[in-house]
C-alpha positions in Angstrom: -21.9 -5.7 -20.5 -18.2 -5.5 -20.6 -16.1 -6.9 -17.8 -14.1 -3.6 -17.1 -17.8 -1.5 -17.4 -19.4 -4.2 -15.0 -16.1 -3.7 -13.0 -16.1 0.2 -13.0 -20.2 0.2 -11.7 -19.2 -1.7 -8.8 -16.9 0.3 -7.8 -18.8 3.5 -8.3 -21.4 2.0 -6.5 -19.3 1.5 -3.7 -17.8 5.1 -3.6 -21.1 6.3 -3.3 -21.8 4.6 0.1 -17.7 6.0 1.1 -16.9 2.8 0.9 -13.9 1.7 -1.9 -12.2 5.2 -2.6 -9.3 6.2 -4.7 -6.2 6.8 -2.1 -6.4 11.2 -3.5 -7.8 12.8 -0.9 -7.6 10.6 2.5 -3.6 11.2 1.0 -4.2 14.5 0.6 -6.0 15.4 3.9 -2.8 13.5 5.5 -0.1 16.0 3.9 -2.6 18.9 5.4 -3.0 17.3 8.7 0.5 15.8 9.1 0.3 12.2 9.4 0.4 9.2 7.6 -2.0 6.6 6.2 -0.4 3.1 5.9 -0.8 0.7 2.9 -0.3 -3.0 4.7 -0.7 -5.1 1.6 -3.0 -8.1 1.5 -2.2 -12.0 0.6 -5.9 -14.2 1.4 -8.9 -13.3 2.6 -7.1 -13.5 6.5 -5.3 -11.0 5.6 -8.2 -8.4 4.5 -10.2 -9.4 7.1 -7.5 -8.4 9.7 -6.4 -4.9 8.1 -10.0 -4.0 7.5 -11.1 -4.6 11.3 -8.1 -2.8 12.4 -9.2 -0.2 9.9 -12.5 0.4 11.0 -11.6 -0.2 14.9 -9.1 2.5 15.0 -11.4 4.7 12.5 -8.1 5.2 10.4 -8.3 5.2 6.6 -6.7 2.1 4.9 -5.1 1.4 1.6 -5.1 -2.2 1.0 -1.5 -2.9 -1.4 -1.9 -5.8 -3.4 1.7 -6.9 -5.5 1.5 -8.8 -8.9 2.5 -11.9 -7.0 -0.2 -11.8 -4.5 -2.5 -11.0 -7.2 -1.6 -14.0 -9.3 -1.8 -15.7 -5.8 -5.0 -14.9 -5.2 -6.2 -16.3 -8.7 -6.2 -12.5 -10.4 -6.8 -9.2 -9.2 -10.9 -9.3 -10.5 -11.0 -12.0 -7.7 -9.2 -9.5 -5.3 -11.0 -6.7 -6.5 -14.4 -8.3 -5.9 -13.3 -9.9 -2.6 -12.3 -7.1 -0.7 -15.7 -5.2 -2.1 -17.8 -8.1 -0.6 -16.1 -8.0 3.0 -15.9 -4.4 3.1 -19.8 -4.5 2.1 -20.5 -7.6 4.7 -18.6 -6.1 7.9 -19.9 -2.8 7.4 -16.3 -1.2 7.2 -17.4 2.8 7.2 -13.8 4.3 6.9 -12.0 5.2 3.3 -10.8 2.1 1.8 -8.1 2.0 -1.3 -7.2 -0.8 -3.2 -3.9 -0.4 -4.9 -1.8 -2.3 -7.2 1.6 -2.2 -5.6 4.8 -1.8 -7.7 2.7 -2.5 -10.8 4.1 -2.8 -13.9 2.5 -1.2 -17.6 0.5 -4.4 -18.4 -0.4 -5.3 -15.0 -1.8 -1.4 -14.3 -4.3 -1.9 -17.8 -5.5 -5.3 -15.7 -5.9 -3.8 -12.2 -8.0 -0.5 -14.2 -9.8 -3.5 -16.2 -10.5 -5.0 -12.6 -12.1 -2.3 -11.0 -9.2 -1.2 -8.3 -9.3 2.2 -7.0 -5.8 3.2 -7.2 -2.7 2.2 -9.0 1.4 2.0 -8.8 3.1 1.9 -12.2 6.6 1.1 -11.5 8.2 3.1 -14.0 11.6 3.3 -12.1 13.7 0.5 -14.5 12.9 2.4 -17.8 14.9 5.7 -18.7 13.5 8.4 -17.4 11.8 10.0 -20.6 10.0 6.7 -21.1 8.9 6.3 -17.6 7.5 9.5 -18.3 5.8 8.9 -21.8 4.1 5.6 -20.3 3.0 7.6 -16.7 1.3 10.1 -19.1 -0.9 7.7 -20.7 -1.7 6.2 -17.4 -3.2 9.5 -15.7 -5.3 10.0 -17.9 -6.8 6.7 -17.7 -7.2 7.3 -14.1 -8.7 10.6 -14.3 -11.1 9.5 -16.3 -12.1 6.7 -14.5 -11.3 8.4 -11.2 -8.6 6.3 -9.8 -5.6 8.0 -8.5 -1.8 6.6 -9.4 1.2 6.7 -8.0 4.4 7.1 -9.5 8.2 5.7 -8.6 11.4 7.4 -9.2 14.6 5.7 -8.0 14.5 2.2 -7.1 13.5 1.2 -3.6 16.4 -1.3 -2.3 15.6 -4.9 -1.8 13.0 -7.4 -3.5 9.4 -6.7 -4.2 8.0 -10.1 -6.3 11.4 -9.8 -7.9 11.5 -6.3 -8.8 15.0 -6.0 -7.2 16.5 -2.4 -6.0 19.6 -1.3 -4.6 18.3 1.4 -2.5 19.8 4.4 -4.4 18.4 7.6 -3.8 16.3 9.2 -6.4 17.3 13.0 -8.4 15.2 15.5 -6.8 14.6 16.9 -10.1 13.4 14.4 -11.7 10.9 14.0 -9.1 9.5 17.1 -9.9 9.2 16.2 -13.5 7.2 12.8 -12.6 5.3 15.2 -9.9 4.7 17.4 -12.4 2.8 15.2 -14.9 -0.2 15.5 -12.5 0.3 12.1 -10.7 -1.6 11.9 -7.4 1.8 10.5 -5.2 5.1 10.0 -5.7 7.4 7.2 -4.2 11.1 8.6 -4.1 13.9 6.1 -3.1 15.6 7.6 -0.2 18.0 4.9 0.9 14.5 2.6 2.1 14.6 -1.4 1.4 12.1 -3.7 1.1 11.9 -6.5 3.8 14.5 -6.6 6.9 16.9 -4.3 7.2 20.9 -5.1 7.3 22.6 -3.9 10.6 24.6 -2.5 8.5 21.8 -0.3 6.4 22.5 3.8 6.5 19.4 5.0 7.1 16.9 7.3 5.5 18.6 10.2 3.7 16.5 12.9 4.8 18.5 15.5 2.7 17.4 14.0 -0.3 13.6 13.5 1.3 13.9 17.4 1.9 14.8 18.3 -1.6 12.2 16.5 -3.0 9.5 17.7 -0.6 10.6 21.4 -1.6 10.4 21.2 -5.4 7.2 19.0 -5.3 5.5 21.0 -2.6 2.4 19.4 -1.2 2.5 16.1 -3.2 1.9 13.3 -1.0 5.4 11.3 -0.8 5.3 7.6 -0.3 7.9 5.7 1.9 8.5 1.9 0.8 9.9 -1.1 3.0 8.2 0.8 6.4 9.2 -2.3 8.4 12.2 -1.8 10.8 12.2 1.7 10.4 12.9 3.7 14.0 9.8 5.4 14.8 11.9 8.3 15.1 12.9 8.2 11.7 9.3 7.6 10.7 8.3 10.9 12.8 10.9 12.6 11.2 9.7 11.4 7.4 6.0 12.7 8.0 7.1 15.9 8.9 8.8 16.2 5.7 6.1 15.3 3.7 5.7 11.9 3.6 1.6 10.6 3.9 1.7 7.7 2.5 3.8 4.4 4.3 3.7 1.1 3.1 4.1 -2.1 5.5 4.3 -5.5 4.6 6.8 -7.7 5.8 6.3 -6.9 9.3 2.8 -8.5 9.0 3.9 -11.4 7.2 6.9 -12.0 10.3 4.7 -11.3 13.2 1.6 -13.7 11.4 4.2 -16.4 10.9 5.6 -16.0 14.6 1.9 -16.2 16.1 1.1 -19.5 14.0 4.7 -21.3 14.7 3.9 -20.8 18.8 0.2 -22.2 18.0 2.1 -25.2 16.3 4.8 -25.8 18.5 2.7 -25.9 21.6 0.8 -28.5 20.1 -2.1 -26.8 20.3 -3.1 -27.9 16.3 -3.5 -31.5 18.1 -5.9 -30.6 20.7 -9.5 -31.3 19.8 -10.5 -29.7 16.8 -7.2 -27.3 17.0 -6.4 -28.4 13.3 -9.7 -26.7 12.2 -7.9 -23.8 9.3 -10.3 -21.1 11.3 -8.7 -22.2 14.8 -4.8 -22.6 13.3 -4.8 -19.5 12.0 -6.5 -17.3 14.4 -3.5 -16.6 15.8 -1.5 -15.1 12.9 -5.0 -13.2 11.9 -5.1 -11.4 15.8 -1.5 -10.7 15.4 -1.8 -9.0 11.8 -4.6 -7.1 13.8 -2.2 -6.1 17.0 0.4 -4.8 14.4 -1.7 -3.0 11.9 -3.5 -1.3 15.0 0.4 -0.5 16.3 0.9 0.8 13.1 -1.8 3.5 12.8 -1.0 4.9 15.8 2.8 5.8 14.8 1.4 7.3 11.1 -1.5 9.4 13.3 -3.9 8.1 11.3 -6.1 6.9 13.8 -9.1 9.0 14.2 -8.8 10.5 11.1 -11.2 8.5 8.6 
């Protein structure tokens, strides 16, 4: 049997017991119920296991972002694929589950479909926009057919995603619409958001541009990139408008690396068995699971799986 048919039976196996979804409807039930669902992207198995059990503690929906880094990290995204469908099958996880390619680029969407992931970015925001178009096209209706939703990227989000580098412009309403109009499942619209920290010096969201494209794409779930060090107000305020889909990584990785440095430096690596990997990075693993948790909450997705 074929890797990508072996691949695509797992997955629908897991879909059947509501396991491993596409990220359609839990975004779609978010836009109708005004809130969020957050995509905290994974790096090991720590990682997983910590989003997953804040998942299924706070009964919130999850999408688990995986980049092209982490995935070649990670030793290729069949491992991740098959990895997050074992834990989410061994710790019973009962809530809506996505995996999604993050920032994804043509060739790396083919492996992530070959791979058996539920839902896919294609980064199309670096080619002109009639062949950003021309390659989404071909892309949805892979997905349809396999059942997979994508999501699609117009204007590049500021900062520096696995070197994908943006300057934070703010994307043409209209040509929004055109992308939303292809029949893509969710549309990520550069609205003056970075990846990683933000500058003191950063402007803020431009919710007149968020507005615009919320009223010519209607009840398309919008996603919001680089959610860390956002206000909550300005988070709030983004939901309203149409935003159900908000993606958090950096704030995971700082808190993680805070939570191991205080294990270190308090020595507590040199006590008994402290050095043991499952003891050293315990702390890092609670904190992902204390900020996840804290993140839910502000998108109103807890409660809602």
């Amino acid at each position: 049997m074929p890797k990508d048919v072996r691949s695509s039976k797992r997955r629908d196996e897991l879909e059947e017991l509501n396991m491993l979804v596409s990220a359609k409807e839990m975004l779609e039930k978010a836009v109708a119920g005004h809130y969020a669902v957050g995509q905290f992207n994974i790096n090991n198995l720590e990682w997983t296991k910590a989003i997953l059990t804040a998942a299924e503690e706070t009964k919130s929906p999850v999408i688990l972002g995986v980049s092209e880094g982490a995935g070649k990290y990670m030793t290729g995204f069949k491992t991740v694929q098959d990895m997050v469908a074992a834990m989410v099958e061994e710790m019973g996880i009962t809530v809506p589950v996505a995996t999604h390619l993050d920032h994804g680029s043509y060739d790396g969407c083919k492996k992530c479909i070959e791979a058996g992931f539920t839902s896919i970015m294609f980064d199309g925001s670096k080619y002109p926009i009639e062949e950003n178009v021309a390659k989404t096209k071909e892309l949805i209706e892979i997905c349809k057919e396999k059942g997979m939703s994508l999501e699609a990227e117009v204007g590049a989000i500021g900062g520096e995603e696995d070197g994908v580098v943006g300057q934070g412009e703010c994307a043409d309403p209209n040509e929004c619409k055109m992308i939303a109009d292809l029949g893509v499942d969710m549309l990520a619209a550069g609205i003056g958001n970075i990846h990683g920290k933000y500058p003191e010096n950063w402007a803020g969201l431009s919710f007149e541009t968020l507005d615009a494209i919320q009223k010519l794409t209607g009840d398309m779930p919008l996603v919001l990139h680089g959610g860390t060090g956002i206000p909550d107000d300005m988070i709030k305020k983004a939901i309203d408008l149409g935003v159900a889909k908000i993606n958090v990584n950096t704030e995971c990785q700082l808190v993680f690396a805070d939570a191991t440095r205080e294990y270190i430096e308090a020595g507590k690596d040199r006590e008994g068995k402290g050095y043991d990997p499952r003891k050293l990075l315990k702390p890092g693993y609670e904190a992902i699971i204390a900020k996840v948790k804290e993140k839910m909450e502000l998108f109103g997705s807890v409660g809602k799986a």
